[in-house]
Biopython code that builds the backbone (N, CA, C, O; Angstrom):
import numpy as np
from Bio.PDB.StructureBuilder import StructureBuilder

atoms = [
    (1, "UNK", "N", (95.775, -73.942, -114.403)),
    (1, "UNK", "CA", (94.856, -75.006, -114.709)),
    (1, "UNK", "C", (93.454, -74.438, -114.801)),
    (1, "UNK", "O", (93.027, -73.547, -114.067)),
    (2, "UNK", "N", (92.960, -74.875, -115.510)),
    (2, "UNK", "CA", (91.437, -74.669, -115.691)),
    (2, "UNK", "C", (90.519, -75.374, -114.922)),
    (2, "UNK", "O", (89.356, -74.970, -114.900)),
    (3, "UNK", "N", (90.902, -76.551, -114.166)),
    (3, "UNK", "CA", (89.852, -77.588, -113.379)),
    (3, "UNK", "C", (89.350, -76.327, -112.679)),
    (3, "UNK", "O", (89.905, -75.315, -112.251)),
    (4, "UNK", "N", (87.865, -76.846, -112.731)),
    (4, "UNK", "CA", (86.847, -76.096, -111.798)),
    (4, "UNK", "C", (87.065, -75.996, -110.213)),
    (4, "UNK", "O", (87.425, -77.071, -109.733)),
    (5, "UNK", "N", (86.926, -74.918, -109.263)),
    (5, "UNK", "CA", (87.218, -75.122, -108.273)),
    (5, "UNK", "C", (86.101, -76.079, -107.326)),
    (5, "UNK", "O", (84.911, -76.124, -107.636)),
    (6, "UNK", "N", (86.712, -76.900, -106.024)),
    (6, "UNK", "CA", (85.292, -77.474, -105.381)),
    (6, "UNK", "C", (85.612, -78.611, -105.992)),
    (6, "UNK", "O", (85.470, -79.614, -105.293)),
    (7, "UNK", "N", (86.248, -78.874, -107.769)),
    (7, "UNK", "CA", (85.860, -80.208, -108.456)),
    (7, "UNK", "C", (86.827, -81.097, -108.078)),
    (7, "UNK", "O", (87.641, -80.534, -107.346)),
    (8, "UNK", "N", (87.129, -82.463, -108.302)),
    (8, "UNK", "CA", (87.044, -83.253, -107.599)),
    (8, "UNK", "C", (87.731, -84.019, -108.996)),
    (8, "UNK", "O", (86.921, -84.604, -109.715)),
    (9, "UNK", "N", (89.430, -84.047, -109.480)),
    (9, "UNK", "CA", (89.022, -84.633, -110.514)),
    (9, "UNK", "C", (90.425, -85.678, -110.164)),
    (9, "UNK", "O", (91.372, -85.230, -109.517)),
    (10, "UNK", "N", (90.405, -87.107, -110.682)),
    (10, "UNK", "CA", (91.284, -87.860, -110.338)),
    (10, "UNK", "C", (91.779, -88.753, -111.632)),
    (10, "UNK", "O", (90.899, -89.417, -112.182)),
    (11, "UNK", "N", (93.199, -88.826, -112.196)),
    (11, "UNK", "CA", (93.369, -89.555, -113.374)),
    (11, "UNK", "C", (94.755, -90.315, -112.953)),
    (11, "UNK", "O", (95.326, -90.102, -111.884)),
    (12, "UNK", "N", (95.259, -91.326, -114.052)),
    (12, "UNK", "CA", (96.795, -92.017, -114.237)),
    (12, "UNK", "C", (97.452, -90.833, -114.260)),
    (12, "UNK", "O", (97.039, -89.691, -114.463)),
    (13, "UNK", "N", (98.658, -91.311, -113.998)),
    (13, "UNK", "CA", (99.800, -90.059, -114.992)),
    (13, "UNK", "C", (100.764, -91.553, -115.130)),
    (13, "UNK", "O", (100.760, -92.622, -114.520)),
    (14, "UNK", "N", (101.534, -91.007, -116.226)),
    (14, "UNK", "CA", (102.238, -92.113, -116.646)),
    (14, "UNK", "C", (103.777, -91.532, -116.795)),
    (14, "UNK", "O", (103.966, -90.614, -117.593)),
    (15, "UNK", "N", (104.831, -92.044, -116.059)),
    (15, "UNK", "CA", (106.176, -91.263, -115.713)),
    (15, "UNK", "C", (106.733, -92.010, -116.930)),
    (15, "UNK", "O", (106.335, -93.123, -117.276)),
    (16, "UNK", "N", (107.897, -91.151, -117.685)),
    (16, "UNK", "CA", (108.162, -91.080, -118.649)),
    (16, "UNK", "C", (109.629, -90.994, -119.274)),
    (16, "UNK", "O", (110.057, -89.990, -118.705)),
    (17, "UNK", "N", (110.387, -91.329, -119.888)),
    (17, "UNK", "CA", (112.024, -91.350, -119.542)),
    (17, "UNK", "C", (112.102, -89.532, -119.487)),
    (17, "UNK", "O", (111.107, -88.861, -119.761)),
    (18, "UNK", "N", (113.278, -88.976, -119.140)),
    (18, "UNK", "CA", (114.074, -88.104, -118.968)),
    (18, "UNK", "C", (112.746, -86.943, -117.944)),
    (18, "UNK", "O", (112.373, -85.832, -118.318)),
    (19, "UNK", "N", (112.345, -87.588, -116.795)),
    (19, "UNK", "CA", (111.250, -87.217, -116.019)),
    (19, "UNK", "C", (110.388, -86.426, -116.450)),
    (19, "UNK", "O", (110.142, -85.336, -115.934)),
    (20, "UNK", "N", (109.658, -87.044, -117.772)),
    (20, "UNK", "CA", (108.521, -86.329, -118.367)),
    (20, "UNK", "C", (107.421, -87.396, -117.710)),
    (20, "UNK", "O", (107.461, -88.604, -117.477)),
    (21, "UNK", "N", (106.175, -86.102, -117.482)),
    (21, "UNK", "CA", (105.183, -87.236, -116.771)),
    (21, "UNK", "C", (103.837, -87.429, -118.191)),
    (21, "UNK", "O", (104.180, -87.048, -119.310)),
    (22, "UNK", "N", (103.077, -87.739, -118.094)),
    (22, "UNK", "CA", (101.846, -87.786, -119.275)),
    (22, "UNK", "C", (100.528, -87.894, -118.235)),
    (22, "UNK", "O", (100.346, -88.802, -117.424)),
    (23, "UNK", "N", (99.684, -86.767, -118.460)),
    (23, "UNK", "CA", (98.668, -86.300, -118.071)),
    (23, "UNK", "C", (97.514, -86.323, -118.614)),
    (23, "UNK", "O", (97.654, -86.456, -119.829)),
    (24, "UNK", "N", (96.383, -86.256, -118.296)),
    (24, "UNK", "CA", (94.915, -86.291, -119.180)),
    (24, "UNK", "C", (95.139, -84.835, -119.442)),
    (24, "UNK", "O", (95.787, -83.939, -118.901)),
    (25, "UNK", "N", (94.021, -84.991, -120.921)),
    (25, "UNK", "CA", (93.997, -83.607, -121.510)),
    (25, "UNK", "C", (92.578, -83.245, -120.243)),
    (25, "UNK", "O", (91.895, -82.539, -120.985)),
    (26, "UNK", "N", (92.087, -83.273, -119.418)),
    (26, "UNK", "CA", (91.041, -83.114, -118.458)),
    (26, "UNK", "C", (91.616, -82.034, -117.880)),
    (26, "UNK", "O", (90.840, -81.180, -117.452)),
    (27, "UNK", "N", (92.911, -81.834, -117.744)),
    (27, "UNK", "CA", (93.513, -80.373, -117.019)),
    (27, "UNK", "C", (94.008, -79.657, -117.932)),
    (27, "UNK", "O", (95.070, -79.036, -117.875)),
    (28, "UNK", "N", (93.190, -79.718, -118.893)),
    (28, "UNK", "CA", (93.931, -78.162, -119.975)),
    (28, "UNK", "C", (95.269, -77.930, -119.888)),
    (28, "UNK", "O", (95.626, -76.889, -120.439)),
    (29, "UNK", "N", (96.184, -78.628, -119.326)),
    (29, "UNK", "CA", (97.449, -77.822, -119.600)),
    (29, "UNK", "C", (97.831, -77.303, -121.017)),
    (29, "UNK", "O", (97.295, -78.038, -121.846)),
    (30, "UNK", "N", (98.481, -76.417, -121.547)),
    (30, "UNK", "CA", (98.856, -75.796, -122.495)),
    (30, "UNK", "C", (100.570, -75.807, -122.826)),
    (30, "UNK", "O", (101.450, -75.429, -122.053)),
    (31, "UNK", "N", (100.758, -76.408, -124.333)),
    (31, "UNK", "CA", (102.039, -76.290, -124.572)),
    (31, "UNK", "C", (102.961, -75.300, -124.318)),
    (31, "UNK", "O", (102.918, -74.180, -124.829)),
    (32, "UNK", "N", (103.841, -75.707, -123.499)),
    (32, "UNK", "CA", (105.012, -74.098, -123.851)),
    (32, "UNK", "C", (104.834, -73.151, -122.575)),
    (32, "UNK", "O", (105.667, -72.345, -122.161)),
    (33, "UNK", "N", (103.403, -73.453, -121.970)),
    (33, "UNK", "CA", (103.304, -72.459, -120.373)),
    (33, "UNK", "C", (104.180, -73.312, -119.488)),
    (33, "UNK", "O", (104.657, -74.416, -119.749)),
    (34, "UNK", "N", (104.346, -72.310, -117.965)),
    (34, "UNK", "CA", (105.247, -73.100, -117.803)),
    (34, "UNK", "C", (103.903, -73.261, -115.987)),
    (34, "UNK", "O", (102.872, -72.680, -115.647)),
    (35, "UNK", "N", (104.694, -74.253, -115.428)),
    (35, "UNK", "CA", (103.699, -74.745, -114.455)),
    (35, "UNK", "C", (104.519, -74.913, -113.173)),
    (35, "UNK", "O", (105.560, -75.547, -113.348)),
    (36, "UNK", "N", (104.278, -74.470, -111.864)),
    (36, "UNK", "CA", (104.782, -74.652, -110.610)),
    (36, "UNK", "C", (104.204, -75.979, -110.134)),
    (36, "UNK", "O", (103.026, -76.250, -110.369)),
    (37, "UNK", "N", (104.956, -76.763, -109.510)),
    (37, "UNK", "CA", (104.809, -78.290, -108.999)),
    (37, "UNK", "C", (105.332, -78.433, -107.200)),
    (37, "UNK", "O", (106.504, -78.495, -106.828)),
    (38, "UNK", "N", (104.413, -78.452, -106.526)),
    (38, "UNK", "CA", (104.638, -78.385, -105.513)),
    (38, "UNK", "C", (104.547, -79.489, -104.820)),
    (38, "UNK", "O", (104.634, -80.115, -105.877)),
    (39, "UNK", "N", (104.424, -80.585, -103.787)),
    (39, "UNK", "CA", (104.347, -81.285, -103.108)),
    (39, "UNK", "C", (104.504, -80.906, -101.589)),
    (39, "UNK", "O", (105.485, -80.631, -100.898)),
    (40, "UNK", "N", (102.579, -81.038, -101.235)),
    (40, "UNK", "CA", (102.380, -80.802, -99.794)),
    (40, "UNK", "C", (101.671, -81.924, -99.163)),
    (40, "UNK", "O", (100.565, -82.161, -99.649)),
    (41, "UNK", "N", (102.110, -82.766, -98.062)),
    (41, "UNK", "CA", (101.388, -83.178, -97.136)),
    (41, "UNK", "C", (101.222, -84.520, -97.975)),
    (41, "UNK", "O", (100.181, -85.164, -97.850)),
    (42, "UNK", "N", (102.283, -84.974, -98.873)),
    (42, "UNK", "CA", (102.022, -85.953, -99.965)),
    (42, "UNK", "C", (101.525, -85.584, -100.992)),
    (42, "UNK", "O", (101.876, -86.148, -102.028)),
    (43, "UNK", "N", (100.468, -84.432, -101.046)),
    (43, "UNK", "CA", (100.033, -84.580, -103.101)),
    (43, "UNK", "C", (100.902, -83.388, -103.177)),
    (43, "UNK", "O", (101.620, -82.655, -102.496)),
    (44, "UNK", "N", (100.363, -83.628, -104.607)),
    (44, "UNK", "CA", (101.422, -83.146, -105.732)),
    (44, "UNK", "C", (99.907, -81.636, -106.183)),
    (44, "UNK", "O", (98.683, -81.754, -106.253)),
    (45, "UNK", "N", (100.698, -80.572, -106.355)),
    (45, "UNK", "CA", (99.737, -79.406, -107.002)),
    (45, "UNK", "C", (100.531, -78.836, -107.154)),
    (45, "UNK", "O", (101.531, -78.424, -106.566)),
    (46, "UNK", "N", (99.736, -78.756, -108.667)),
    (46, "UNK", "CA", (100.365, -77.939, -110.164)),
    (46, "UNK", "C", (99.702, -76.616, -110.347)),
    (46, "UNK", "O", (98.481, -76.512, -110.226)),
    (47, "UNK", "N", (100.657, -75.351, -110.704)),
    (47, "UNK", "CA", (99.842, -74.498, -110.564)),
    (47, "UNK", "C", (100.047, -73.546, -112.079)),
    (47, "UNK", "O", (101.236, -73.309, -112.287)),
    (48, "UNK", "N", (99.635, -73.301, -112.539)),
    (48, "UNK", "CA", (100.421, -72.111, -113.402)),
    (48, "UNK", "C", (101.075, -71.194, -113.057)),
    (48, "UNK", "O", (100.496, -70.490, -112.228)),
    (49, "UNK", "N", (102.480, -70.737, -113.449)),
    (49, "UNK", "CA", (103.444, -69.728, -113.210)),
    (49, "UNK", "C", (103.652, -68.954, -114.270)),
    (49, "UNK", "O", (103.632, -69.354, -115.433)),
    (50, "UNK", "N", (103.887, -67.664, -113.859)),
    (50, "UNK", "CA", (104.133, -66.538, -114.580)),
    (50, "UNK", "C", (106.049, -66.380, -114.311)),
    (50, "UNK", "O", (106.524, -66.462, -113.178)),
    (51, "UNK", "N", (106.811, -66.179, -115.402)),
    (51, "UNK", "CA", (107.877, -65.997, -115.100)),
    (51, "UNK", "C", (108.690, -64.840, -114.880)),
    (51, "UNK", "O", (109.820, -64.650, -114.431)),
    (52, "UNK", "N", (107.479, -63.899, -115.479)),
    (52, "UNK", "CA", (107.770, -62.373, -115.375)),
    (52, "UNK", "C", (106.458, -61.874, -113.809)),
    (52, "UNK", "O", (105.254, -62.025, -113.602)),
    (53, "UNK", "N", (107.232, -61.469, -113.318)),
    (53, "UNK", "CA", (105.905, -60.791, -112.176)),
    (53, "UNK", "C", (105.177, -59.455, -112.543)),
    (53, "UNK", "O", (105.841, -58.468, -112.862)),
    (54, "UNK", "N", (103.534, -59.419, -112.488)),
    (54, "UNK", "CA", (102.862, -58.715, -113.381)),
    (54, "UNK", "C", (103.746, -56.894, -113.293)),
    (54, "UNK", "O", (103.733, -55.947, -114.080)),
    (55, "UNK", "N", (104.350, -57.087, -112.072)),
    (55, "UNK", "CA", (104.325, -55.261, -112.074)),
    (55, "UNK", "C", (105.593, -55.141, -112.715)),
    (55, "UNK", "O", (106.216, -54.105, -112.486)),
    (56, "UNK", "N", (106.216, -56.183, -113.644)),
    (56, "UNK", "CA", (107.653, -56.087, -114.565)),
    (56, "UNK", "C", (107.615, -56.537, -115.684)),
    (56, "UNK", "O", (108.611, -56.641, -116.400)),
    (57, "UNK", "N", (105.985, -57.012, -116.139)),
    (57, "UNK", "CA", (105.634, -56.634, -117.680)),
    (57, "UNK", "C", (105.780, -55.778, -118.641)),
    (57, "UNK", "O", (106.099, -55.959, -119.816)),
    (58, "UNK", "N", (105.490, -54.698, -117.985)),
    (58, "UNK", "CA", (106.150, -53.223, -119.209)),
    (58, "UNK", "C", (107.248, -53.423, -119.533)),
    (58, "UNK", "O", (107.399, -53.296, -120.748)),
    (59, "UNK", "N", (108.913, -53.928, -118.509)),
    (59, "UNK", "CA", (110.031, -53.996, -118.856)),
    (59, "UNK", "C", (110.144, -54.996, -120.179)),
    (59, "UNK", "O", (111.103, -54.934, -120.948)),
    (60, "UNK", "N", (109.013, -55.949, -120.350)),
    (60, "UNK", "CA", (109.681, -56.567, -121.106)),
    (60, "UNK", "C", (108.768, -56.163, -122.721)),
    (60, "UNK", "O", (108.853, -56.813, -123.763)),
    (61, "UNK", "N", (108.411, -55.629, -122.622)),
    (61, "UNK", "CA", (107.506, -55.226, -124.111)),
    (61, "UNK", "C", (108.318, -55.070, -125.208)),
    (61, "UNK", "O", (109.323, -54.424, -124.911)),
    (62, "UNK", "N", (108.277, -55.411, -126.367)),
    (62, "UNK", "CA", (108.960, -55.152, -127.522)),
    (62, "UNK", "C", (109.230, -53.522, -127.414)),
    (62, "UNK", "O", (110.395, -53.129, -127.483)),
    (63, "UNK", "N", (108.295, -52.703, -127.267)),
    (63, "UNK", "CA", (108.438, -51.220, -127.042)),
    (63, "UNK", "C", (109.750, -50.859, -126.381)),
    (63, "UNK", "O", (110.797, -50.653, -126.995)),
    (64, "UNK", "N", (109.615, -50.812, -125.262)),
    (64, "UNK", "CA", (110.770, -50.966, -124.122)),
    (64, "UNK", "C", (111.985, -51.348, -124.413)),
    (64, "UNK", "O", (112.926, -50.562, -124.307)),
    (65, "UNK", "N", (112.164, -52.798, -124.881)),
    (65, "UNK", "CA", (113.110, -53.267, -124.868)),
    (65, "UNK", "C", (113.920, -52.867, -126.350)),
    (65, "UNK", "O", (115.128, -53.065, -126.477)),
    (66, "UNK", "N", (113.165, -52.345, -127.313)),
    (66, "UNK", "CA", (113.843, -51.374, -128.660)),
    (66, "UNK", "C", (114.444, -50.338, -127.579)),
    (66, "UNK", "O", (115.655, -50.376, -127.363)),
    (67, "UNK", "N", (113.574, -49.354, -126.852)),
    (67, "UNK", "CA", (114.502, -48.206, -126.423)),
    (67, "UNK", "C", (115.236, -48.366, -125.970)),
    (67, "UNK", "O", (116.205, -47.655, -126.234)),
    (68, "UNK", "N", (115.418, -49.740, -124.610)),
    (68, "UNK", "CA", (116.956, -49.954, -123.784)),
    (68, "UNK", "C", (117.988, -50.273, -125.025)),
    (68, "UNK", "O", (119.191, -50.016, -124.977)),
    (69, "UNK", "N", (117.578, -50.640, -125.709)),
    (69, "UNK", "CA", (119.148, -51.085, -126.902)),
    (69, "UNK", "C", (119.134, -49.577, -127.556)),
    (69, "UNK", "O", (120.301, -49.329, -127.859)),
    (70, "UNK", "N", (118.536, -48.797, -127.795)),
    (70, "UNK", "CA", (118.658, -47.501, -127.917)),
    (70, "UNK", "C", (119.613, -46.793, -127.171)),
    (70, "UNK", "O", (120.785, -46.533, -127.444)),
    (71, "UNK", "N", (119.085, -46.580, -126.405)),
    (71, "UNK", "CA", (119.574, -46.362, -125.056)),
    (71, "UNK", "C", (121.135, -46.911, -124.686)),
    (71, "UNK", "O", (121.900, -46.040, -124.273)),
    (72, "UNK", "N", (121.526, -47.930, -124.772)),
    (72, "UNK", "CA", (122.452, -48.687, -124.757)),
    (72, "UNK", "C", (123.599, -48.024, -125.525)),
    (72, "UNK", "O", (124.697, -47.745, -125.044)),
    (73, "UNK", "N", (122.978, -47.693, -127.474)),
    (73, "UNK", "CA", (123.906, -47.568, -128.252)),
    (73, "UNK", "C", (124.257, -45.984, -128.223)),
    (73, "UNK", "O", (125.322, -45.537, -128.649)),
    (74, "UNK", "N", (123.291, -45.249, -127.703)),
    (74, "UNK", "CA", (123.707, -43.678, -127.138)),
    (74, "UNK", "C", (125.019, -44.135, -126.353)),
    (74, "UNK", "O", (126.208, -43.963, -126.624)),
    (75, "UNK", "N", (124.505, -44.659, -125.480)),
    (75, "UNK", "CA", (125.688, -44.664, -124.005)),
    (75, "UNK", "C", (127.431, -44.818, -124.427)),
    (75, "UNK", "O", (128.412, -44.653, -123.703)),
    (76, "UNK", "N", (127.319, -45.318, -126.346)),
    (76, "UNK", "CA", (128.635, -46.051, -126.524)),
    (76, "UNK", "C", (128.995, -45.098, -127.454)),
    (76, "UNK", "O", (129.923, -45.448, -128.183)),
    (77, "UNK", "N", (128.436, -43.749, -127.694)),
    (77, "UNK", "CA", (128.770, -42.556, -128.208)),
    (77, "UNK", "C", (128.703, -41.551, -127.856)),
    (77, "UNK", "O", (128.208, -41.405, -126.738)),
    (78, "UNK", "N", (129.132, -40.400, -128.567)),
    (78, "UNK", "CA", (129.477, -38.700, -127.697)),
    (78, "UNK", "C", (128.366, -38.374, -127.409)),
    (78, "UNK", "O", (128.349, -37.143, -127.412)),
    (79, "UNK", "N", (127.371, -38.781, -127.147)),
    (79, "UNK", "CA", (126.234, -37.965, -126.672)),
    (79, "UNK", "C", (126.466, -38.440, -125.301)),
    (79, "UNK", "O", (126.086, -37.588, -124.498)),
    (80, "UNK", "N", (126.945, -39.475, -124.747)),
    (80, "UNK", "CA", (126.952, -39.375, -123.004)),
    (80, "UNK", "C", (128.058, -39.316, -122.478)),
    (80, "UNK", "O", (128.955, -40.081, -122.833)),
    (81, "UNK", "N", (128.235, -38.377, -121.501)),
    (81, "UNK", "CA", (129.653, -38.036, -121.389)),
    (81, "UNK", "C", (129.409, -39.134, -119.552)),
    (81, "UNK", "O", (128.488, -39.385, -118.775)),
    (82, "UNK", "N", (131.199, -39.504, -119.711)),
    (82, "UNK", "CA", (130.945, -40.021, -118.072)),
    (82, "UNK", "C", (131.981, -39.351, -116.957)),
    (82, "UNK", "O", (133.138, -39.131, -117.315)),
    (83, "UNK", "N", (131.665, -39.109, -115.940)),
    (83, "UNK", "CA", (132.432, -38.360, -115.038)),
    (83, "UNK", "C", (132.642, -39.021, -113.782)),
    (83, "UNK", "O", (131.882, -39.722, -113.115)),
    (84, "UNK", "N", (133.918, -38.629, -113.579)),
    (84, "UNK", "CA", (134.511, -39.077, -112.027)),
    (84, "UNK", "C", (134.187, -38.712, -110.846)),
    (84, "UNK", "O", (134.528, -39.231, -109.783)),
    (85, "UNK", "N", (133.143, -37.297, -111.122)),
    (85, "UNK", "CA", (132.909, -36.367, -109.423)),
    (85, "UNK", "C", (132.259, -35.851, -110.015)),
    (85, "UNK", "O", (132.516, -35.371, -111.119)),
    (86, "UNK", "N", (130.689, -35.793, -109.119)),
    (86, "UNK", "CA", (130.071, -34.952, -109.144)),
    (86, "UNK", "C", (130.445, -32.838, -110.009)),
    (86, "UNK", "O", (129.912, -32.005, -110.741)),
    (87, "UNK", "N", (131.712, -33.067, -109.163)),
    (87, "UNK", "CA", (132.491, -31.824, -109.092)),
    (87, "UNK", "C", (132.950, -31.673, -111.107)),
    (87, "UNK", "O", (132.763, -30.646, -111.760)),
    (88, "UNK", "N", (133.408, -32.689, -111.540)),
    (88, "UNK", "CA", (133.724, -32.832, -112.635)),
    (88, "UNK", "C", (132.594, -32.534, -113.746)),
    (88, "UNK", "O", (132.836, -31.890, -114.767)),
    (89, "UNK", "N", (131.140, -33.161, -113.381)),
    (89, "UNK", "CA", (130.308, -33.139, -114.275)),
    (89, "UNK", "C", (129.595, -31.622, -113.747)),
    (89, "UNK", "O", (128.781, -31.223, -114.580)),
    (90, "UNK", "N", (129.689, -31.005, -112.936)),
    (90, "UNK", "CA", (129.623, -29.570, -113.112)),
    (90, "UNK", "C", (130.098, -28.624, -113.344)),
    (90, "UNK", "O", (129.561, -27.528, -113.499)),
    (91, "UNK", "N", (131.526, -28.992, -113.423)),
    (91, "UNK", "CA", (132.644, -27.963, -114.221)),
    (91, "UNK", "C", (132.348, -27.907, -115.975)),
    (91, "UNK", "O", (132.402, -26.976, -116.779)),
    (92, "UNK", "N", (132.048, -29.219, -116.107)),
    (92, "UNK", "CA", (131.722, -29.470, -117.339)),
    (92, "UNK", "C", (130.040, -28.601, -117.984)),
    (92, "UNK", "O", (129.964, -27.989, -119.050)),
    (93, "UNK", "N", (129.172, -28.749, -117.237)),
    (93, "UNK", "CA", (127.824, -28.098, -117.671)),
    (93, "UNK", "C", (128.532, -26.332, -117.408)),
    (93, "UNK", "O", (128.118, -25.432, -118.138)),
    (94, "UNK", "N", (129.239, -26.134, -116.680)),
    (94, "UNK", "CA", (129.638, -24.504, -116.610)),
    (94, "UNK", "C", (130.343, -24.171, -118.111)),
    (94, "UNK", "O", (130.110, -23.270, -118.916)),
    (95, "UNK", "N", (131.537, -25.559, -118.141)),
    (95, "UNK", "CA", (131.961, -24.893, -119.858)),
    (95, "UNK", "C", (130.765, -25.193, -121.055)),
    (95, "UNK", "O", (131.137, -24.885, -122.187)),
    (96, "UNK", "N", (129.767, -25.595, -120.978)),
    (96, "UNK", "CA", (128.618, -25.856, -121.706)),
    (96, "UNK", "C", (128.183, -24.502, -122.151)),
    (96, "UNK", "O", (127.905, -24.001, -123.240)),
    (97, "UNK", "N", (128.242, -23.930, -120.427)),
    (97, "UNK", "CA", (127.561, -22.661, -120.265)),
    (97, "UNK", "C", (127.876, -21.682, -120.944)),
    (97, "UNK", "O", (127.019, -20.961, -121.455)),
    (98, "UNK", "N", (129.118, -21.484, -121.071)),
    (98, "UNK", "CA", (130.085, -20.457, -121.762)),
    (98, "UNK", "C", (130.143, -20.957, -122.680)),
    (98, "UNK", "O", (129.150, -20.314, -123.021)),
    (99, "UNK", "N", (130.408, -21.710, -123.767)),
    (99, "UNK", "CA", (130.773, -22.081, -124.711)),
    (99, "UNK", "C", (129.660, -21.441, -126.029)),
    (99, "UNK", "O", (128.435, -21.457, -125.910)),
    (100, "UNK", "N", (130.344, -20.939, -127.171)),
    (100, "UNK", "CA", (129.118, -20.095, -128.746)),
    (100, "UNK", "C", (128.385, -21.573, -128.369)),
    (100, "UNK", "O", (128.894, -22.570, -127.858)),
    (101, "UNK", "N", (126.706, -21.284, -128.910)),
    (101, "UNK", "CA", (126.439, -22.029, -129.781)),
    (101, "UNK", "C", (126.226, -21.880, -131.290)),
    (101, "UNK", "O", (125.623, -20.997, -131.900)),
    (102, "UNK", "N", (127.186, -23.496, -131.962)),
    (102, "UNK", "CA", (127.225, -23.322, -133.277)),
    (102, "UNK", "C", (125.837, -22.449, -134.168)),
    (102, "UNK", "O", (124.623, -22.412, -133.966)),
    (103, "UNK", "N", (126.420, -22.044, -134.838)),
    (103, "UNK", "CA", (125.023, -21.426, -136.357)),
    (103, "UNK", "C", (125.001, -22.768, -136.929)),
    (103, "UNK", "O", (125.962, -23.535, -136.988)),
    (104, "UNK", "N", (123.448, -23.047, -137.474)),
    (104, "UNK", "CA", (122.978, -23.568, -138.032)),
    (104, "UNK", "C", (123.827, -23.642, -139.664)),
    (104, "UNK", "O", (124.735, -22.811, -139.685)),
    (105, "UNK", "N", (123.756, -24.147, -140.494)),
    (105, "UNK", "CA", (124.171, -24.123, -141.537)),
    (105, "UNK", "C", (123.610, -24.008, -142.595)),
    (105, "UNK", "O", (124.258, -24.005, -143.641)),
]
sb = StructureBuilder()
sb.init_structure("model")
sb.init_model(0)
sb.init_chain("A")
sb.init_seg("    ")
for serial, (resi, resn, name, xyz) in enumerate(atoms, 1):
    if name == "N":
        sb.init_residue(resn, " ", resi, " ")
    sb.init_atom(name, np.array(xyz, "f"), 0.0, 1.0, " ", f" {name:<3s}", serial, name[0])
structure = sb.get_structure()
């Protein structure tokens, strides 16, 4: 909300079928944000909510979220191998070890 702090502001609200309420435009609310509704001590305070918490913003960036589906479609081809034991996925980097590498073509 934008109301000033200290201010002092009092309006109708008008309850509404399928529990929509109707508010003065006096509290800036904004379409589409979403708002925490609390009830203490009898009143009612509305707060703005974030649905992502700030330190899990990066996860959701268009950036990011291209590489996890990246990421994803590696995982469902020969580039990631999966192993049963520790023991297994180092037998495996040893035949890596030994193994030509191909010539270029």
């Amino acid at each position: 909300m934008h109301a000033h702090a200290n201010k002092k502001s009092f309006s109708l609200v008008r309850q509404r079928k399928r529990s929509q309420a109707e508010v003065k435009r006096e509290l800036r609310l904004v379409d589409g944000k979403v708002y925490k509704l609390c009830v203490e001590d009898g009143k009612i305070i509305l707060a703005p909510k974030k649905l992502i918490p700030d330190d899990q913003q990066y996860l959701w960036t268009e950036e990011r979220q291209v590489a996890e589906l990246e990421a994803q479609a590696e995982m469902q081809t020969e580039y990631v191998n999966h192993f049963d034991s520790m023991e297994d996925y180092l037998k495996n980097l040893e035949k890596k070890d030994k193994a030509p590498v191909p010539k270029p073509h």
